[in-house]
C-alpha positions in Angstrom: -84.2 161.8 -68.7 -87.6 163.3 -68.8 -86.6 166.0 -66.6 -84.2 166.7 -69.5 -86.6 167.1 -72.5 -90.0 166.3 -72.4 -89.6 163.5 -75.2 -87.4 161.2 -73.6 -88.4 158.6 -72.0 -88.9 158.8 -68.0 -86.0 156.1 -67.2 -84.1 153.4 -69.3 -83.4 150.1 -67.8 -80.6 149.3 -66.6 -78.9 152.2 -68.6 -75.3 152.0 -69.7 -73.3 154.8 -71.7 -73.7 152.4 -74.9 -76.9 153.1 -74.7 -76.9 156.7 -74.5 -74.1 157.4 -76.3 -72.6 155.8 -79.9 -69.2 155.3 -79.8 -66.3 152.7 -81.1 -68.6 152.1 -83.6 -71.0 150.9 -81.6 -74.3 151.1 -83.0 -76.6 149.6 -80.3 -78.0 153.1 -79.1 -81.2 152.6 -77.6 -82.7 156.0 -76.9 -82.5 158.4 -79.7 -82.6 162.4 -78.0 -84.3 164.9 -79.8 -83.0 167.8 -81.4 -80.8 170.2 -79.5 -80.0 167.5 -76.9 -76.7 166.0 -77.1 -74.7 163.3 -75.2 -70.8 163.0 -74.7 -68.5 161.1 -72.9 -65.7 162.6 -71.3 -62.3 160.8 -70.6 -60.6 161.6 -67.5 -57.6 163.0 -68.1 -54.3 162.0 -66.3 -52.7 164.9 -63.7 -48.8 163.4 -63.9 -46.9 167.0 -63.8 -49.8 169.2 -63.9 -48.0 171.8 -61.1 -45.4 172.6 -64.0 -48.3 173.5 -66.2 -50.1 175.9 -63.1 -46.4 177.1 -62.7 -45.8 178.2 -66.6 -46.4 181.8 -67.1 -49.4 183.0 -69.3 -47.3 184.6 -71.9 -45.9 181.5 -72.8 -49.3 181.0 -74.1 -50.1 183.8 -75.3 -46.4 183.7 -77.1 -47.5 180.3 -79.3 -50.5 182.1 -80.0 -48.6 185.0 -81.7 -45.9 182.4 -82.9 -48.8 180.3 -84.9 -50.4 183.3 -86.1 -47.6 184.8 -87.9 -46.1 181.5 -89.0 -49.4 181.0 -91.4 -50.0 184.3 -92.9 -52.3 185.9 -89.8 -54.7 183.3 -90.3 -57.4 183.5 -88.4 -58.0 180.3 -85.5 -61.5 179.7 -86.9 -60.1 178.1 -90.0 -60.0 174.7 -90.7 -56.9 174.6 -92.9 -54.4 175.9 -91.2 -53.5 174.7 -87.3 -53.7 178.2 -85.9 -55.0 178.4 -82.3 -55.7 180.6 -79.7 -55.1 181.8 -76.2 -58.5 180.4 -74.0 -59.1 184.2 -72.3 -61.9 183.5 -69.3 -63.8 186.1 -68.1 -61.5 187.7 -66.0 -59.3 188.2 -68.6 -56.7 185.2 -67.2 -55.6 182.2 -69.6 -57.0 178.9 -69.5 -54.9 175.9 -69.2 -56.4 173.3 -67.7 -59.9 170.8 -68.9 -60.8 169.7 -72.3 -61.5 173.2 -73.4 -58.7 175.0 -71.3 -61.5 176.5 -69.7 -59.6 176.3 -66.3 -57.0 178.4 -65.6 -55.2 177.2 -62.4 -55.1 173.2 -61.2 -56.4 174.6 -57.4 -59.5 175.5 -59.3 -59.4 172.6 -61.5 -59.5 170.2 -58.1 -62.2 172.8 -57.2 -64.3 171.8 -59.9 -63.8 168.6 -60.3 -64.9 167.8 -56.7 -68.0 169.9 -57.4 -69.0 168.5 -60.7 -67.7 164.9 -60.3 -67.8 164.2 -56.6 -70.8 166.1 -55.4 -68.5 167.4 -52.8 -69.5 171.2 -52.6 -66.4 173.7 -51.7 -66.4 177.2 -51.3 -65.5 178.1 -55.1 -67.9 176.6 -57.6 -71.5 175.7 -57.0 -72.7 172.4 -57.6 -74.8 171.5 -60.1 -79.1 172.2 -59.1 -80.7 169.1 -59.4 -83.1 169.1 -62.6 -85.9 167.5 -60.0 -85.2 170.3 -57.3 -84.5 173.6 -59.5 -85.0 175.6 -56.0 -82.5 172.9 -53.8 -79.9 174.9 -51.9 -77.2 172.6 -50.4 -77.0 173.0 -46.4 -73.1 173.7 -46.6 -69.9 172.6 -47.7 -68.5 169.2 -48.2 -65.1 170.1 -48.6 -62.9 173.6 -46.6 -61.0 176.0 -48.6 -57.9 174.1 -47.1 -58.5 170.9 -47.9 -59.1 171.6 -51.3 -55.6 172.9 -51.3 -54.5 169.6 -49.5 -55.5 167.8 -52.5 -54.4 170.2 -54.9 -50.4 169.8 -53.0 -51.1 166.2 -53.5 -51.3 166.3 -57.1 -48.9 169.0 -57.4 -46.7 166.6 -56.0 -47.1 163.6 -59.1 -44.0 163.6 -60.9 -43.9 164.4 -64.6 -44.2 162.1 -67.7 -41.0 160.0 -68.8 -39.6 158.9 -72.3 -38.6 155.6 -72.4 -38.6 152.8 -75.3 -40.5 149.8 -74.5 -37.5 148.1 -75.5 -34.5 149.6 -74.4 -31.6 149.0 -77.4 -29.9 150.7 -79.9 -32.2 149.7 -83.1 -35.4 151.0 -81.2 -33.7 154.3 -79.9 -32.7 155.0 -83.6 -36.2 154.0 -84.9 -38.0 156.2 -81.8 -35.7 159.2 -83.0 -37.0 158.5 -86.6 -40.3 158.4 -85.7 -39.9 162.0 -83.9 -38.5 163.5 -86.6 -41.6 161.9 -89.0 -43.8 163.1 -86.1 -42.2 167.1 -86.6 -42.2 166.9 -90.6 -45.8 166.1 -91.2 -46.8 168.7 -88.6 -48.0 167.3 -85.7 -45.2 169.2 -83.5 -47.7 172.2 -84.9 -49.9 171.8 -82.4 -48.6 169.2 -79.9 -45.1 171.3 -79.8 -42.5 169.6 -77.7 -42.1 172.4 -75.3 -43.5 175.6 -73.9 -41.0 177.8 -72.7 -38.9 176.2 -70.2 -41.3 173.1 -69.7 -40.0 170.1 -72.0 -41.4 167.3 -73.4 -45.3 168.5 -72.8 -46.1 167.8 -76.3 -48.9 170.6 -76.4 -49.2 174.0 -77.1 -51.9 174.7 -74.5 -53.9 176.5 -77.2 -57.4 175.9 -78.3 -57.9 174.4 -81.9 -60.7 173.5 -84.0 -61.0 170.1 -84.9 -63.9 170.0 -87.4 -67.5 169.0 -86.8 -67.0 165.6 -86.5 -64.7 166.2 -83.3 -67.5 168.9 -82.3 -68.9 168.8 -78.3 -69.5 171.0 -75.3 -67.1 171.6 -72.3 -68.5 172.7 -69.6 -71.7 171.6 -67.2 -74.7 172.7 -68.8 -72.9 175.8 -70.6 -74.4 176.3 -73.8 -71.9 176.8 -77.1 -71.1 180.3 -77.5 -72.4 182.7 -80.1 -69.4 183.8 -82.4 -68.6 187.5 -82.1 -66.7 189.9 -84.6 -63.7 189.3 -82.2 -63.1 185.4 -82.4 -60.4 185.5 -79.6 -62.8 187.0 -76.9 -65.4 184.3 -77.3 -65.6 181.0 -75.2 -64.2 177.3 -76.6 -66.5 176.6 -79.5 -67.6 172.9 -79.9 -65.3 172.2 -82.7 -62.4 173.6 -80.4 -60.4 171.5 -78.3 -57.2 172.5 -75.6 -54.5 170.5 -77.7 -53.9 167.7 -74.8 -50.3 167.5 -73.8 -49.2 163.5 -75.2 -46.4 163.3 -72.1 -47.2 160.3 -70.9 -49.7 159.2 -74.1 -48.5 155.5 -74.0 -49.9 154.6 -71.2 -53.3 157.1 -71.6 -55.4 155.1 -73.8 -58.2 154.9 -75.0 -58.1 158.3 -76.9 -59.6 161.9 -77.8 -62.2 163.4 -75.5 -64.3 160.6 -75.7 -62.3 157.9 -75.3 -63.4 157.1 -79.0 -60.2 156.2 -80.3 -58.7 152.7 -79.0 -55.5 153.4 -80.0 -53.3 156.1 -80.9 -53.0 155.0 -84.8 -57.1 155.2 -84.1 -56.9 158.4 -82.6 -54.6 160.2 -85.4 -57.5 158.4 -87.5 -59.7 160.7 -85.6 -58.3 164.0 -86.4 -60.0 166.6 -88.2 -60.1 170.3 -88.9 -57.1 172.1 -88.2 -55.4 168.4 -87.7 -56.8 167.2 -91.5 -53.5 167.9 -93.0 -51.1 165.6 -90.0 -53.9 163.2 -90.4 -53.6 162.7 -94.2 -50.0 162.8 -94.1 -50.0 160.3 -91.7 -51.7 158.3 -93.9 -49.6 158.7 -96.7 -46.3 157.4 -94.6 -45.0 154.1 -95.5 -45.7 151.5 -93.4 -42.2 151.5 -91.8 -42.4 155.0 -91.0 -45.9 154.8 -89.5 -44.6 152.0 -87.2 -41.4 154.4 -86.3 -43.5 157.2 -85.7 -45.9 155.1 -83.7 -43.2 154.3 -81.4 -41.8 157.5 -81.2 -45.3 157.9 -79.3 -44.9 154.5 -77.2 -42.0 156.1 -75.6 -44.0 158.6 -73.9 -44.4 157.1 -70.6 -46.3 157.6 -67.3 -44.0 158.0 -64.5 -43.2 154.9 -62.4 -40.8 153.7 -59.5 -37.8 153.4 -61.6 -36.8 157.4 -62.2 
C-alpha cells in the first residue's frame, strides 16, 4: 500500500476487501486512504450470449444514441435529469460495448484484457500491469498465443443466451410477470435497460453510457485516471459517474448487484440508482406494494441459461 501513496501504511494484516473498501453498509474500514486515492470493487460480470453482443453492428448503438437524444429535447448525456446516454467512442474511433464502462469494443479483446489484468497471463494485445515495486520490470514473454486467446474467446462465444422463465410456472404468475413488465416500461426503466437492440431481444440494455450521479461515481479502467471534460462531451472517455447500462438478461440469477456488488438484491439495487436513473428509482418507490412485487418478478424471470432449453 505504501508503494501506492506514501501515507498508507506498508501492509495490513491479514487484509480483506472489508477492510479496504466500505460497502453493504459495512462500516468496519480499517485503513482510511488519503486524498485522491480511491478503492472499488468490481463485480464480475456474467458472459451468457456475449457473441450476439460482438455480432450487433455499431449503428445500432449509435442509433439509441440518436433515438434518446431526440426523444428528450437534444439533451445533453451529461445531465442528470433526463436518461440520455451516449455512444462509448475509443480512440480509434470504434464503439465500445463491452466492461463496466463499455470501454471494450469487441469480446476477443475483452478475453484479451481480462487475462492480462485479472490473470497475469500476458498475450500479445494488452500489456500487463508494471509492478508498483519494479516500475522498470519487463515481462520475458507471453503467457498466452494470439490463438489461444481466440480459443477462449470461441469458448465463450459458444454460452448460450439468457432465458425468461417464471420461477413458478402457472397462469397467475405469467399474468403477474407481464404486469410487472409493463410497470417496469411505464416508470421508465425500459429507458435505459431497453428490451432490445436491433435484432437482439431480450438484452435489457441499450449499450450506452449513462451517468449515474456521484454516489454511483468510480473509475473503469487499470490505473486510467478520470478524464478531463472537453467542449465535445461525446469525444471524451467514461466519466466516473458514467456507467455502460448492464444488459439484465439473465439478472435473477446475477446477484449481488451494481458495479460493486453493493446491492444484495435487485429491490436494493433499484435502491441504488441515481442520476439519470433518479426518476425510475423514485417511481419505483412510489408503486404500490403489489406492483413492486409484480415488477419484481417480472425481473425474477430473467434467467441464466440451463440444461433445460
Amino acid at each position: 500500500l505504501k508503494l501506492v501513496h506514501p501515507e498508507l501504511p506498508f501492509a495490513v494484516p491479514r487484509p480483506q476487501v472489508f477492510t479496504l473498501n466500505q460497502v453493504n453498509s459495512c462500516n468496519i474500514q480499517t485503513v482510511r486512504f488519503p486524498a485522491g486515492v480511491h478503492v472499488s470493487e468490481r463485480k464480475t460480470p456474467a458472459l451468457f450470449g456475449a457473441k450476439l453482443i460482438d455480432d450487433l453492428p455499431a449503428s445500432a448503438i449509435i442509433e439509441n444514441e440518436r433515438r434518446q437524444k431526440l426523444r428528450w429535447g437534444l439533451a445533453s448525456s451529461e445531465s442528470l435529469t433526463t436518461p440520455v446516454g451516449r455512444a462509448a467512442r475509443l480512440a480509434d474511433g470504434r464503439i465500445g460495448r463491452f466492461g463496466w464502462k463499455a470501454q471494450t469494443a469487441s469480446l476477443n479483446e475483452f478475453v484479451q484484457a481480462a487475462c492480462a489484468n485479472e490473470l497475469g497471463l500476458g498475450n500479445p494485445a494488452p500489456s500487463q500491469p508494471t509492478p508498483l515495486s519494479r516500475a522498470s520490470y519487463q515481462a520475458p514473454g507471453i503467457d498466452l498465443t494470439l490463438e489461444q486467446c481466440h480459443q477462449i474467446t470461441a469458448f465463450i462465444g459458444s454460452l448460450p443466451r439468457p432465458i425468461e422463465r417464471p420461477l413458478v410456472s402457472s397462469e397467475s404468475s405469467s399474468g403477474e410477470i407481464e404486469t410487472g413488465r409493463a410497470a417496469f416500461v411505464r416508470i421508465g426503466c425500459a429507458d435505459c435497460h431497453q428490451p432490445d437492440v436491433a435484432s437482439l431481444t431480450g438484452i435489457y440494455s441499450d449499450l450506452l453510457l449513462h451517468d449515474m450521479g456521484p454516489d454511483g461515481s468510480g473509475d473503469g479502467s487499470y490505473n486510467d485516471p478520470s478524464p478531463e471534460p472537453t467542449p465535445v462531451p461525446e469525444l471524451v472517455g467514461p466519466r466516473p459517474g458514467e456507467w455502460r447500462t448492464p444488459p439484465l438478461w439473465g439478472v435473477a440469477d446475477a446477484g449481488p448487484y451494481l458495479h460493486d456488488g453493493r446491492a444484495a438484491t435487485l429491490e436494493e439495487a433499484i435502491a441504488g440508482h441515481g442520476g439519470q436513473g433518479e426518476r425510475s428509482r423514485a417511481a419505483f418507490q412510489t408503486l404500490a406494494p403489489a406492483e413492486r412485487t409484480r415488477l419484481l418478478a417480472f425481473l425474477g424471470s430473467l434467467r441464466a441459461p440451463d440444461n433445460r432449453q
